[in-house]
N, C-alpha and C positions, 0 to 999 in steps of 0.2 A: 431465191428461186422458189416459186410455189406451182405444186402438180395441175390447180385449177387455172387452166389454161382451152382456148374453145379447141374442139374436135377436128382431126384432120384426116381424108382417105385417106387407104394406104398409098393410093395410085397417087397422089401429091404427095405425100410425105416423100417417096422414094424420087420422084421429080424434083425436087429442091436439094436434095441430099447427092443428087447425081448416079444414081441405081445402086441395087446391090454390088456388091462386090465379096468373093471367097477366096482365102487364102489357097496356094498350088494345092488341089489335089484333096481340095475339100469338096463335099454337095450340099445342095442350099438343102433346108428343112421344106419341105409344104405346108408348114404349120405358120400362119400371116397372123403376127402378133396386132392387138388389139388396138385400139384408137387413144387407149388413154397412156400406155406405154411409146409409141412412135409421140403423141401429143409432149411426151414428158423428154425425148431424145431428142427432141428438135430445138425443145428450151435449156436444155444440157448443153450442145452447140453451140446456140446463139449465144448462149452466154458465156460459152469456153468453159463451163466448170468442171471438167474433165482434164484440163490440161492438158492437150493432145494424146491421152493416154486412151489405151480400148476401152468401151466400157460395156453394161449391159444394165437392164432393168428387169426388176423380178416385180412383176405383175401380180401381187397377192388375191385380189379378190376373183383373176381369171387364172389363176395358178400355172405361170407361162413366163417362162427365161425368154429375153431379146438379147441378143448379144451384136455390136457395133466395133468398126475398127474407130481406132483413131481420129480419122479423118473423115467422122460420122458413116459413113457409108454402113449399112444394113448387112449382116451376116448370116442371121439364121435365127428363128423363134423355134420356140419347143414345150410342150407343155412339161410342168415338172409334179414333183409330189414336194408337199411343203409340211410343217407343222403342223401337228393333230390339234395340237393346242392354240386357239383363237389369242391374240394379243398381237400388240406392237413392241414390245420391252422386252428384253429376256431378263429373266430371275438371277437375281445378283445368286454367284456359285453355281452357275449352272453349267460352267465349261469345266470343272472337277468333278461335279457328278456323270456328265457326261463322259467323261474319260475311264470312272470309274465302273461307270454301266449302271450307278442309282440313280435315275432320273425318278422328281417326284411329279406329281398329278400337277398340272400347270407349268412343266420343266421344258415343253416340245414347242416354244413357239419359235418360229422364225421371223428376227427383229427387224423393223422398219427403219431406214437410214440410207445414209449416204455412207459409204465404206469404202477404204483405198485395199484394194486385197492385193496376195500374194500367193503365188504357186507352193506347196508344199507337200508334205506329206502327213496323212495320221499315225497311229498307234500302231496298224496294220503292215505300215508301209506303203501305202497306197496314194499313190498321185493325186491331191486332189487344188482347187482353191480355194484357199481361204479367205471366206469374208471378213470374218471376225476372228481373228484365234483364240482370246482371251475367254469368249463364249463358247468356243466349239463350233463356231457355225461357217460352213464348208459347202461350196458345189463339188458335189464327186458324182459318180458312175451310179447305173443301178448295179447293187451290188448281189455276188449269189449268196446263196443260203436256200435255207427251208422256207422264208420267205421271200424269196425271188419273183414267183409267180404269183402270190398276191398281189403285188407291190404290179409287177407288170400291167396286170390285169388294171389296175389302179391309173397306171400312167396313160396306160389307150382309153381309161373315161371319159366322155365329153365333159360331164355337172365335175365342177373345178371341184366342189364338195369333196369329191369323190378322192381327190387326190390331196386330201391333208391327213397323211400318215407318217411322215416320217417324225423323228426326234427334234425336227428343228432345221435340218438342212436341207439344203434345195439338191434335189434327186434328180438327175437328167435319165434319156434312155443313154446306153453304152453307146452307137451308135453316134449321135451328136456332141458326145464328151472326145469323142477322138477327132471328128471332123471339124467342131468349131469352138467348144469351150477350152480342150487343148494346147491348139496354136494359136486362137485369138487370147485368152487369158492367162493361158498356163505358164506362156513363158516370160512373163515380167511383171511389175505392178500395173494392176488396173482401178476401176473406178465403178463397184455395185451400187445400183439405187434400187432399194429394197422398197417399194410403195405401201405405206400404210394399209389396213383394210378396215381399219375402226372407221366410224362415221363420221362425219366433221373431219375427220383430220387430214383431209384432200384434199384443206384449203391453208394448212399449217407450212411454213417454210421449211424446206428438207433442209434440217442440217446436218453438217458432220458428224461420224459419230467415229472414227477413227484417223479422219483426215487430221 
């Protein structure tokens, strides 16, 4: 399976796919994920490589979660806050020091892959999913603190730029992590495609990286 694939509307992508559709009691985003992410959901499908599981695509270079039921149908896009640190790899030991709170200078990236994640919880206690556990790397909530309202500020940014801050994990608003990453991901294994943002590498076969 490879991402360079030609361009699709969104208004065709959702006509082949047969419309949106949200779990009871969820609301759709207004946030209409990109051409290369719907481009990359559609070749997911076709090819079954989700194995009827939900899945979603993290859009690195538009910094924007899609997330999909099963049965490809469209759920809800959202812009997220990703990795301060530019790369595709995470740094071997970097889900210990993350744990530990020593992250080093090149420790924040959020890695490119295909990943079978799992609902679980962090250190915190805190409901989140897990793309990778071995890394630490997690979709969860924005969380409070003393930086809450940076980070917010960050998430309502248009320039995707704008929203590479976090340590490495894909940062939703609270709002979309209840109505759609939640109930579509939260509660079983599903199936993250994390898109490269290096150059060239848009035309590299996505492979497994915990499948």
């Amino acid at each position: 399976m490879r991402f360079s694939i030609p361009g699709l509307t969104f208004a065709l992508f959702v006509a082949l796919l047969g419309g949106p559709a949200l779990p009871a009691g969820a609301t759709p985003s207004p946030h209409m994920p990109g051409v290369a992410a719907l481009a990359l959901a559609r070749q997911v499908i076709a090819a079954a490589d989700h194995g009827g599981l939900p899945f979603a695509v993290v859009d690195k270079k538009a910094a924007v979660l899609t997330v999909f039921l099963g049965n490809g149908q469209l759920v809800g896009s959202t812009p997220v806050l990703l990795g301060a640190d530019h790369g595709d790899r995470a740094v071997p030991g970097v889900g210990a020091r993350t744990q530990s709170g020593q992250l080093r200078k090149g420790d924040r990236v959020t890695s490119a892959g295909r990943f079978v994640s799992q609902p679980g919880r962090n250190l915190a206690g805190e409901s989140v999913v897990w793309i990778d556990y071995d890394s630490a790397l997690a979709i969860h909530r924005l969380r409070p603190g003393t930086s809450q309202q940076h980070r917010a500020t960050r998430l309502a940014s248009v320039g995707p730029q704008a929203r590479r801050v976090s340590a490495g994990c894909v940062v939703v608003p609270v709002a979309f992590y209840e109505a759609v990453v939640s109930p579509v991901l939260g509660r079983s294994r599903a199936v993250i495609y994390v898109m490269p943002e290096a150059d060239g590498a848009a035309d590299e076969p996505l492979a497994p990286s915990n499948a």
